[in-house]
MDAnalysis code that builds the backbone (N, CA, C; Angstrom):
import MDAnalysis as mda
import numpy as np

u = mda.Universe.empty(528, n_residues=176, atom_resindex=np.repeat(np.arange(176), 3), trajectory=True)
u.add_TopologyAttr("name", ["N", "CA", "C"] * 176)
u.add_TopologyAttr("resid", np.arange(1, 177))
u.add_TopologyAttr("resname", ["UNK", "UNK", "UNK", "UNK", "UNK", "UNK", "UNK", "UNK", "UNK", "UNK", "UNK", "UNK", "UNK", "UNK", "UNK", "UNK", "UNK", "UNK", "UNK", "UNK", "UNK", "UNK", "UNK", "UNK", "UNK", "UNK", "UNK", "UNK", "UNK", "UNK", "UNK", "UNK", "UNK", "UNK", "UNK", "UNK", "UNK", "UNK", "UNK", "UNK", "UNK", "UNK", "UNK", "UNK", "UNK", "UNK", "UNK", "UNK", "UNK", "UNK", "UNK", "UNK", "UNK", "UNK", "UNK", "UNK", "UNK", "UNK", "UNK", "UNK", "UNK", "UNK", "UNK", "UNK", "UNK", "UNK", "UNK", "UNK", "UNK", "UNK", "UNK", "UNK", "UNK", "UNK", "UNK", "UNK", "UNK", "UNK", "UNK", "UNK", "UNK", "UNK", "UNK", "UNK", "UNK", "UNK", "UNK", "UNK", "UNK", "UNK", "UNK", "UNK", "UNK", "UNK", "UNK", "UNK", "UNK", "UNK", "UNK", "UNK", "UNK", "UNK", "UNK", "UNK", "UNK", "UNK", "UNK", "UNK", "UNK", "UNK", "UNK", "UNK", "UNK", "UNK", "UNK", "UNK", "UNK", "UNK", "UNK", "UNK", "UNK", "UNK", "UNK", "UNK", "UNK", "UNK", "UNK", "UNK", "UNK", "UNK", "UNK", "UNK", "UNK", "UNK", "UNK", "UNK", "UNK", "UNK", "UNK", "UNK", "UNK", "UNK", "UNK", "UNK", "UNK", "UNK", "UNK", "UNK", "UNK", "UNK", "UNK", "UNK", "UNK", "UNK", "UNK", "UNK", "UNK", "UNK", "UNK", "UNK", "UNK", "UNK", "UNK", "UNK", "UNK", "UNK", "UNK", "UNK", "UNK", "UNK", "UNK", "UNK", "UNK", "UNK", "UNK", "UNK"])
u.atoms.positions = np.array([
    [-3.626, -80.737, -14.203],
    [-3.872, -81.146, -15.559],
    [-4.882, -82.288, -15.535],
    [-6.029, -82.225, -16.455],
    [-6.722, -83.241, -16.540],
    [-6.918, -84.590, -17.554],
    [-7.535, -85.158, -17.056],
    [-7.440, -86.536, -18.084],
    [-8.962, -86.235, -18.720],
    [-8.988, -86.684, -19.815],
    [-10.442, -87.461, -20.434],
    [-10.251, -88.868, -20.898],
    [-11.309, -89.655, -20.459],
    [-10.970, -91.269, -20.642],
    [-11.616, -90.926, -21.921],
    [-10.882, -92.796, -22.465],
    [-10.878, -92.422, -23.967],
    [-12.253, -92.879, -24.702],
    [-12.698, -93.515, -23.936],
    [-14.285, -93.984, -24.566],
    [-14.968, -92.535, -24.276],
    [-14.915, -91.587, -24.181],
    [-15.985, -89.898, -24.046],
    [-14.958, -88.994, -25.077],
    [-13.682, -89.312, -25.247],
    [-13.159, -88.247, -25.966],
    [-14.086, -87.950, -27.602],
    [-13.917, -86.636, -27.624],
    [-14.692, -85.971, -28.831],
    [-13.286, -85.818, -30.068],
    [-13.211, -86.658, -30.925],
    [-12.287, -87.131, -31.773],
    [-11.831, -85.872, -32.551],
    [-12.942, -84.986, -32.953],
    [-12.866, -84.145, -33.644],
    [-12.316, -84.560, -35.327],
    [-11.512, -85.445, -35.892],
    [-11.478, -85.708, -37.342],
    [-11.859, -87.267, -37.227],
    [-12.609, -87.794, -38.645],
    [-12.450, -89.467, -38.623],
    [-10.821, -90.095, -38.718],
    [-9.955, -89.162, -39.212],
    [-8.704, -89.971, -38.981],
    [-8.504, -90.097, -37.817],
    [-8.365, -89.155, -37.056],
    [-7.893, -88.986, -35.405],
    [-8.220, -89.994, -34.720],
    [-10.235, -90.941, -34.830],
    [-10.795, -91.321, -34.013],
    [-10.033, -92.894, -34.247],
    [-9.784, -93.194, -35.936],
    [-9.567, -94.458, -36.885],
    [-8.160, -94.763, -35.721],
    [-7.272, -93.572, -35.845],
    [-6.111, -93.956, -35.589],
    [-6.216, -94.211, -33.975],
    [-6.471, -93.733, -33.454],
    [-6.470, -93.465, -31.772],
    [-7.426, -95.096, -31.703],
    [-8.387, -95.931, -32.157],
    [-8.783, -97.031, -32.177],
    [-8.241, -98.008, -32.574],
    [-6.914, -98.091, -33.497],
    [-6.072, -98.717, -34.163],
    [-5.066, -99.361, -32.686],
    [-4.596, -97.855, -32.329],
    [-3.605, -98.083, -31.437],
    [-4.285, -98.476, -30.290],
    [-5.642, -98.444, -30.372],
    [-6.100, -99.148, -29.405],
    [-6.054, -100.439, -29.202],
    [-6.313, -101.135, -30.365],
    [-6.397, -102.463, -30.636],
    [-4.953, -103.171, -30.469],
    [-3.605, -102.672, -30.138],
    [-2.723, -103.194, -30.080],
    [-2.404, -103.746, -29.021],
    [-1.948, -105.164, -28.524],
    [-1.284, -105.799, -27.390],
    [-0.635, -105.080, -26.634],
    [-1.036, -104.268, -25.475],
    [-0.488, -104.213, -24.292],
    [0.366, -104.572, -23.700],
    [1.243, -103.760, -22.670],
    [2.156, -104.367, -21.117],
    [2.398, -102.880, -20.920],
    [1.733, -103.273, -19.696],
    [1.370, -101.814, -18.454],
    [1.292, -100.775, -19.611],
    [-0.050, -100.652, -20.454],
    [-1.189, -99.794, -20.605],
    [-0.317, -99.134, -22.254],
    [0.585, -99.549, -22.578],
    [1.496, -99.304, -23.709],
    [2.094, -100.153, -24.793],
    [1.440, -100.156, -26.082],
    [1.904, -101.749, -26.970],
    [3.230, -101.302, -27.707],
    [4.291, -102.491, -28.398],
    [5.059, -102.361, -28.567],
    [5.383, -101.768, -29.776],
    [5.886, -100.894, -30.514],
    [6.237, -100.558, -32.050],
    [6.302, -101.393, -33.102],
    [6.519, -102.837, -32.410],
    [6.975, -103.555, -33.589],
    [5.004, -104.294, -33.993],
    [4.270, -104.159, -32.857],
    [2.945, -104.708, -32.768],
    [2.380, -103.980, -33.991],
    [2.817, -102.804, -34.424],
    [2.497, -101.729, -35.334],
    [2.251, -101.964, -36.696],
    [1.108, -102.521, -36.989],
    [1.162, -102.946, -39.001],
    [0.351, -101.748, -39.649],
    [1.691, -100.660, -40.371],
    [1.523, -99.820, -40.993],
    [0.064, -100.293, -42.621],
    [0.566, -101.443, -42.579],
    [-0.903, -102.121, -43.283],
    [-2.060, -101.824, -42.988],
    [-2.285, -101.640, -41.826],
    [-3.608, -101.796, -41.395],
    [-4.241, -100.418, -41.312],
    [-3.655, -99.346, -41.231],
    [-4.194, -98.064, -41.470],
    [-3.340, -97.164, -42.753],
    [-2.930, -97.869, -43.319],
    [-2.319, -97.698, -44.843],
    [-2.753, -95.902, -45.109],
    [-3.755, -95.724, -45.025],
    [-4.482, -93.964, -46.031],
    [-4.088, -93.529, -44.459],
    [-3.646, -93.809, -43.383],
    [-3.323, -92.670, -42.744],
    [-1.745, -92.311, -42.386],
    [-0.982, -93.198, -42.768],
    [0.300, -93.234, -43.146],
    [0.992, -92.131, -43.198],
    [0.756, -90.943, -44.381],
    [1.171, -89.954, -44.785],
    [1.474, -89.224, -43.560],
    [0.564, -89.097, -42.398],
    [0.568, -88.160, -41.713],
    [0.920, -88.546, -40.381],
    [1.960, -90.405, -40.672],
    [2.490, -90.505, -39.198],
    [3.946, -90.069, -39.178],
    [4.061, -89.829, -37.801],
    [5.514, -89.540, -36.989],
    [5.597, -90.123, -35.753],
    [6.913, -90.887, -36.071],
    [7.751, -91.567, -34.496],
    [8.579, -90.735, -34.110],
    [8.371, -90.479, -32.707],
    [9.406, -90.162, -32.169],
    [10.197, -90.438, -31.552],
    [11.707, -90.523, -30.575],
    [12.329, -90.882, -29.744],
    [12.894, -90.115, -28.505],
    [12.310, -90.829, -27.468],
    [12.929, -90.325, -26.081],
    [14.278, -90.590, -26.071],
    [15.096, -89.164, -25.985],
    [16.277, -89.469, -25.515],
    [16.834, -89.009, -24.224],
    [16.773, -87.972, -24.080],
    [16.530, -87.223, -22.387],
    [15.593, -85.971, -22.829],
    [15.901, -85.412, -21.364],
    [14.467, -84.320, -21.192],
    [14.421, -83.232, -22.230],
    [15.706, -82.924, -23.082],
    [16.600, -82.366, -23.972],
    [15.716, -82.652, -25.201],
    [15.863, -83.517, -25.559],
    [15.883, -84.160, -26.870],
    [14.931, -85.620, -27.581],
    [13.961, -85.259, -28.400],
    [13.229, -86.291, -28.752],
    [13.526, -86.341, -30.099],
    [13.609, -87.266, -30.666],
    [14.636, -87.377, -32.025],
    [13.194, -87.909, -32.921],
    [12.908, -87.504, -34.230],
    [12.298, -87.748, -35.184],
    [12.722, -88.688, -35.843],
    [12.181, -90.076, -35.483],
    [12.621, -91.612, -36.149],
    [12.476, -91.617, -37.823],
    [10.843, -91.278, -38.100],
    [10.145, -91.691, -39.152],
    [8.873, -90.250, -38.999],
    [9.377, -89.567, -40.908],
    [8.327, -88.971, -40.727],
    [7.361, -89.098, -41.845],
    [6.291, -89.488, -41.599],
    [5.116, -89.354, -43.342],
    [5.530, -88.554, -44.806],
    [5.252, -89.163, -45.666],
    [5.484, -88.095, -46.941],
    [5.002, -87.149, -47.200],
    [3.488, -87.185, -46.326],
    [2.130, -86.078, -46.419],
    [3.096, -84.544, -45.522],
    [3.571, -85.133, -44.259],
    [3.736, -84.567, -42.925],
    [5.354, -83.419, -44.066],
    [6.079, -84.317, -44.333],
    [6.910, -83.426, -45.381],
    [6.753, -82.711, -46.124],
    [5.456, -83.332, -46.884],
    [5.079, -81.966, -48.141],
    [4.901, -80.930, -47.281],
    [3.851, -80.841, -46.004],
    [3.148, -79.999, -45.543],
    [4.425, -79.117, -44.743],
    [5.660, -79.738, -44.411],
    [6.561, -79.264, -43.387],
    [7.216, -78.648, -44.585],
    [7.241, -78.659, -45.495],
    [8.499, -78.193, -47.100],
    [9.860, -78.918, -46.525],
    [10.306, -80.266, -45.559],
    [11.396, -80.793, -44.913],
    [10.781, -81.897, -44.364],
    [12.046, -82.627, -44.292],
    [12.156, -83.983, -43.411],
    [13.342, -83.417, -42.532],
    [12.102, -83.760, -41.370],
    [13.298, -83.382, -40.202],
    [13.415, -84.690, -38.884],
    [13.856, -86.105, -40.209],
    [14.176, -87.214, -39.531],
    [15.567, -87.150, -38.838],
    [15.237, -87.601, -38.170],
    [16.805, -87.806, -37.453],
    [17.183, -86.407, -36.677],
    [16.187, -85.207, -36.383],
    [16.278, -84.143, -35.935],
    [15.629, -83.978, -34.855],
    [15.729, -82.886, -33.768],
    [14.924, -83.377, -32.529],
    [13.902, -82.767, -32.600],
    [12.963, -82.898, -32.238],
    [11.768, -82.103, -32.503],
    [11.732, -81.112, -31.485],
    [11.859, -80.834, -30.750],
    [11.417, -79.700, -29.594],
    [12.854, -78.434, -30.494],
    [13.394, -78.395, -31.183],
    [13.873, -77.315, -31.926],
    [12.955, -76.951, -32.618],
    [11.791, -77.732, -33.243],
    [10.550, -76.986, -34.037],
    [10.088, -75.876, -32.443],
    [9.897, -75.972, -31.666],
    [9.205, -75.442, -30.513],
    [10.387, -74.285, -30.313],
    [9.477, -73.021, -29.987],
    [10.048, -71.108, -29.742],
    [10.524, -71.579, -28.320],
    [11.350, -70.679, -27.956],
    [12.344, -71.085, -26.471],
    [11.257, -71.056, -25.772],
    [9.727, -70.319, -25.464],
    [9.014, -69.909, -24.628],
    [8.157, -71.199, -24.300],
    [7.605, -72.090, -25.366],
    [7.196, -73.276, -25.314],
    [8.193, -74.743, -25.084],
    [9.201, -74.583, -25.273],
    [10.267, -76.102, -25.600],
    [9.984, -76.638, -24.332],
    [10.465, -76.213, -22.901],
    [10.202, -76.625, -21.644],
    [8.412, -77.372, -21.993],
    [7.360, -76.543, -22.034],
    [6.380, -77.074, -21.822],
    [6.171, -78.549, -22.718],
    [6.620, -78.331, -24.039],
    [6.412, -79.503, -24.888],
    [7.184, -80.817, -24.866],
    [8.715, -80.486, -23.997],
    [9.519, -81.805, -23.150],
    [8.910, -82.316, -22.346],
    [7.909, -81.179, -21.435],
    [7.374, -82.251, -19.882],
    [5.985, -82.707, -20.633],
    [5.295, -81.866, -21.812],
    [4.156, -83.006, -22.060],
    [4.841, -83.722, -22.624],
    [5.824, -84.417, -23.697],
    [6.136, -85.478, -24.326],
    [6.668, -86.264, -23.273],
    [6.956, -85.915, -22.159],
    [7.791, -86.933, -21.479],
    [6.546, -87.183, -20.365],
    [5.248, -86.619, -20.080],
    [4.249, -87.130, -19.555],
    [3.647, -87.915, -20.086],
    [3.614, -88.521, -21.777],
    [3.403, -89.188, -22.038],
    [3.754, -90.320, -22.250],
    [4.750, -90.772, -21.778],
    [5.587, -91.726, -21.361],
    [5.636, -92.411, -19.590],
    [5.657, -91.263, -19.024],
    [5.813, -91.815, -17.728],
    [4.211, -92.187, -16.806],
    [3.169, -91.264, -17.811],
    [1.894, -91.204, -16.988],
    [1.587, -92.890, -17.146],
    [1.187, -93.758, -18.180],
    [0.974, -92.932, -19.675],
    [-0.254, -92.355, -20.146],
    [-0.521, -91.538, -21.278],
    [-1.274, -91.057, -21.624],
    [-0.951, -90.611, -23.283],
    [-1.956, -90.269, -23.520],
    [-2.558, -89.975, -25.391],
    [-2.396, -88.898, -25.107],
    [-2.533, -87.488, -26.037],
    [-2.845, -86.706, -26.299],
    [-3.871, -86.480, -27.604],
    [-4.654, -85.392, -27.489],
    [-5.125, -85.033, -29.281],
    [-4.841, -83.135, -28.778],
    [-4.507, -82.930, -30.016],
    [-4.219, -81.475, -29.819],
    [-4.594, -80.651, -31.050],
    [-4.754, -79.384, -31.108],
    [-4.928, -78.890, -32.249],
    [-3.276, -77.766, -32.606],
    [-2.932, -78.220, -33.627],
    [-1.919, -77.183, -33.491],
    [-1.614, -76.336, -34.955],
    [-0.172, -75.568, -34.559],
    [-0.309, -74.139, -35.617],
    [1.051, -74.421, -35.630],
    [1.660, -74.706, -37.261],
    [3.066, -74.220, -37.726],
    [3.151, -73.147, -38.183],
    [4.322, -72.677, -37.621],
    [5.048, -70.819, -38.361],
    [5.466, -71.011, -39.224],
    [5.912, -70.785, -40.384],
    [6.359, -70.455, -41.811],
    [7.038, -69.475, -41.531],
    [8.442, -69.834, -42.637],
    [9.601, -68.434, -42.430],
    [8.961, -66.910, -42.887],
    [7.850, -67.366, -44.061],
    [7.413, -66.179, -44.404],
    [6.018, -65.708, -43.573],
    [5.634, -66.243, -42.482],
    [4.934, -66.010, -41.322],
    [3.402, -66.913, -41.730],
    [3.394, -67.402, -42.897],
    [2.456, -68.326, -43.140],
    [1.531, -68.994, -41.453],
    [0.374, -69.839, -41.910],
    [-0.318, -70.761, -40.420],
    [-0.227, -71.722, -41.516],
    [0.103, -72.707, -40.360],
    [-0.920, -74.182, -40.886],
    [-1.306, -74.743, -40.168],
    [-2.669, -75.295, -39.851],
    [-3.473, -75.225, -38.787],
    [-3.247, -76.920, -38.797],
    [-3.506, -78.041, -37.814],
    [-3.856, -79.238, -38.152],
    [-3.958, -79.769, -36.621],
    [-4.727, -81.301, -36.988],
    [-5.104, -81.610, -35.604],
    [-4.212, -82.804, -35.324],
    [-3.608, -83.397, -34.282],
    [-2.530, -84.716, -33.832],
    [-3.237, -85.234, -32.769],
    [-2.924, -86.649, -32.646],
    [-3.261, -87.615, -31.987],
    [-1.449, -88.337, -31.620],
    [-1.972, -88.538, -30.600],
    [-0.371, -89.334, -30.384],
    [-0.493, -90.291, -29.261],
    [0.446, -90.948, -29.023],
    [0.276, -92.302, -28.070],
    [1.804, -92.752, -27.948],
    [1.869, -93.312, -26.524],
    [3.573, -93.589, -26.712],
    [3.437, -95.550, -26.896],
    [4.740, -95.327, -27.055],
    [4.936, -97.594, -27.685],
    [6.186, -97.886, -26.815],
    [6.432, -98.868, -26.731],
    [7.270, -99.518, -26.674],
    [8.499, -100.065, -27.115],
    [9.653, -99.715, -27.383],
    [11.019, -100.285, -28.371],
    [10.874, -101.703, -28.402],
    [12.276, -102.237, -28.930],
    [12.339, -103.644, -28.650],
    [12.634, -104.207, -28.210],
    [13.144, -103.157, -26.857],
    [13.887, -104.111, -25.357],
    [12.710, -103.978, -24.446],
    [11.296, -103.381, -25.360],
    [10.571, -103.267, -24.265],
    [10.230, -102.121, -23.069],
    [10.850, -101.010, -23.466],
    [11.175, -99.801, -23.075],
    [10.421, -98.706, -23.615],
    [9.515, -97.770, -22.911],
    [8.707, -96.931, -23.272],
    [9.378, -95.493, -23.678],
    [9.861, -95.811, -24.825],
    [10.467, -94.457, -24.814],
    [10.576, -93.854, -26.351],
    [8.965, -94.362, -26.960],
    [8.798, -93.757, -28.371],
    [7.443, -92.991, -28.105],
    [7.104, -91.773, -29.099],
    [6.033, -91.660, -29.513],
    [5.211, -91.783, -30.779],
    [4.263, -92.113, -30.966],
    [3.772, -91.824, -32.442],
    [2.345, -91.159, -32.525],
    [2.298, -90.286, -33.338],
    [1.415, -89.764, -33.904],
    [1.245, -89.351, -35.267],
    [-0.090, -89.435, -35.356],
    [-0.909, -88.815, -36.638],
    [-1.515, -87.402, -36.690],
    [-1.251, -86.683, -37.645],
    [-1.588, -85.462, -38.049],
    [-2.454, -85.571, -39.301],
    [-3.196, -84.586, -39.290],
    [-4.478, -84.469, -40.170],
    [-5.585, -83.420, -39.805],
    [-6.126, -83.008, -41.330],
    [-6.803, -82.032, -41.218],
    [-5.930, -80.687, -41.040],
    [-4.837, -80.505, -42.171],
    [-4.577, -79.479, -42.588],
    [-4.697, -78.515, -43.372],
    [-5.088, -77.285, -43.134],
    [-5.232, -75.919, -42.883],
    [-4.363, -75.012, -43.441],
    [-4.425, -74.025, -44.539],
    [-3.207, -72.867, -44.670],
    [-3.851, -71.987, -44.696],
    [-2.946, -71.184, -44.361],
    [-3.293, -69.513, -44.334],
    [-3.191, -68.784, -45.354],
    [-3.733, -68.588, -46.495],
    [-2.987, -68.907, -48.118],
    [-2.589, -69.855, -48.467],
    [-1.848, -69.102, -49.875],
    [-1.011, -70.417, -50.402],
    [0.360, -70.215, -50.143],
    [1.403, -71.176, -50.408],
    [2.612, -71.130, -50.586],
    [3.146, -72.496, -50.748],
    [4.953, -72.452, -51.549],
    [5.035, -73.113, -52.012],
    [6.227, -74.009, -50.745],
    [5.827, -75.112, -50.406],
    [6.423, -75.644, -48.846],
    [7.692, -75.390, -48.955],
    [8.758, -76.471, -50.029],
    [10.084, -76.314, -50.095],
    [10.526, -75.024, -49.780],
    [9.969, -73.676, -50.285],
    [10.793, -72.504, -50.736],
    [10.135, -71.798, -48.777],
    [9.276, -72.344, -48.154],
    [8.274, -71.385, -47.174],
    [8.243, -72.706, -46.043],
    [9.129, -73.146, -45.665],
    [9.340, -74.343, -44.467],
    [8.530, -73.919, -43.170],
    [8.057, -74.762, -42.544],
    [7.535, -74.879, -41.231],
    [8.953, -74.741, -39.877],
    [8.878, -73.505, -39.469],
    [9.929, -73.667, -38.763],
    [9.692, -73.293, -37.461],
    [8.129, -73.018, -36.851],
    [8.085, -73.292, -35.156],
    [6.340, -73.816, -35.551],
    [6.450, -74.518, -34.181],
    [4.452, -75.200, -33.856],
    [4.526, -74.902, -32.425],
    [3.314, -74.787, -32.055],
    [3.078, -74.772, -31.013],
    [1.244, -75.061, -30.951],
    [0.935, -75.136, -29.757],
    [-0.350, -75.964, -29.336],
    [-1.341, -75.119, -28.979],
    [-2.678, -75.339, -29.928],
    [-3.261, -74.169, -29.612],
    [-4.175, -74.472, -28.463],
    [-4.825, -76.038, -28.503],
    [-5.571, -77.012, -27.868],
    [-5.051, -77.860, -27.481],
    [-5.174, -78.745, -26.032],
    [-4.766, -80.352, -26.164],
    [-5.783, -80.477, -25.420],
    [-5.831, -81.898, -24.947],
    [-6.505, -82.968, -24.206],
    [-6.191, -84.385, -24.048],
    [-5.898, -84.468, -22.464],
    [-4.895, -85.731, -22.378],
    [-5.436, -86.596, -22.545],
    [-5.485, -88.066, -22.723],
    [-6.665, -89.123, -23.148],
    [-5.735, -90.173, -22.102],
    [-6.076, -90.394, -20.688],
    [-6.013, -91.418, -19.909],
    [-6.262, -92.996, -20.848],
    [-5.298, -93.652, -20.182],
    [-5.168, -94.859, -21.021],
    [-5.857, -96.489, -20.549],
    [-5.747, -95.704, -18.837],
    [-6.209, -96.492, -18.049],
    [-8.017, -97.070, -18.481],
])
């Protein structure tokens, strides 16, 4: 698996590049700043489309906090739910060892990805993510921004929920 350092990465949206520079700008310890360093102020218009996550084991990453944008678009809030249940049995393995490579490497991701709809709907959109720090100091969150969404038609979210994603693109973004 390869890295791209992050001064050459090709951002692909202005949110992606805003946000991925944001979290750049945050105070460090060993290559990862802390959650609380995090002033949702400061990138305010990209808000809608963040999500925290939580490391809990290789099992389970729990959805802390999700955007209001990220809900409309999901027809659900699936806070407090683990996320790798959005992921088809065939992907879940792969999307535990990248979320948990991003923790132990560390490393960014940007990815392009595709939600299923019960009624077989796409929704196409692009994520940026980066892992933080808790408040004991412990690397075991992620957050990302989503943006630049995409449908395959129309439909109405509540009644037509997002109920698998998977990755159509990534690219790891070395932190070093």
């Amino acid at each position: 698996m390869s890295f791209s350092e992050f001064k050459i990465v090709q951002w692909i949206t202005e949110e992606v590049e805003e946000f991925a520079r944001y979290w750049r700008s945050l105070p460090v310890t060993n290559a990862i700043p802390r959650q609380s360093d995090f002033d949702p102020a400061a990138i305010r218009r990209l808000l809608p489309g963040i999500a925290i996550y939580e490391y809990r084991n290789e099992n389970e990453f729990v959805c802390r906090l999700m955007g209001t944008g990220l809900v409309d678009n999901f027809g659900q809030d699936i806070t407090d739910q683990n996320i790798l249940d959005m992921w088809g049995d065939a992907d879940r393995d792969v999307a535990s060892i990248m979320l948990r490579k991003m923790l132990e490497k560390p490393c960014g991701v940007i990815a392009r990805t595709v939600g299923h709809t019960a009624s077989g709907a796409t929704i196409r959109s692009v994520s940026v993510g980066f892992p933080l720090r808790d408040k004991d100091d412990v690397a075991n969150r992620l957050m990302f921004q989503t943006n630049n969404i995409e449908y395959s038609g129309s439909r109405i979210a509540r009644e037509d929920k997002v109920e698998r994603i998977e990755v159509e693109q990534q690219v790891l973004l070395s932190l070093l």
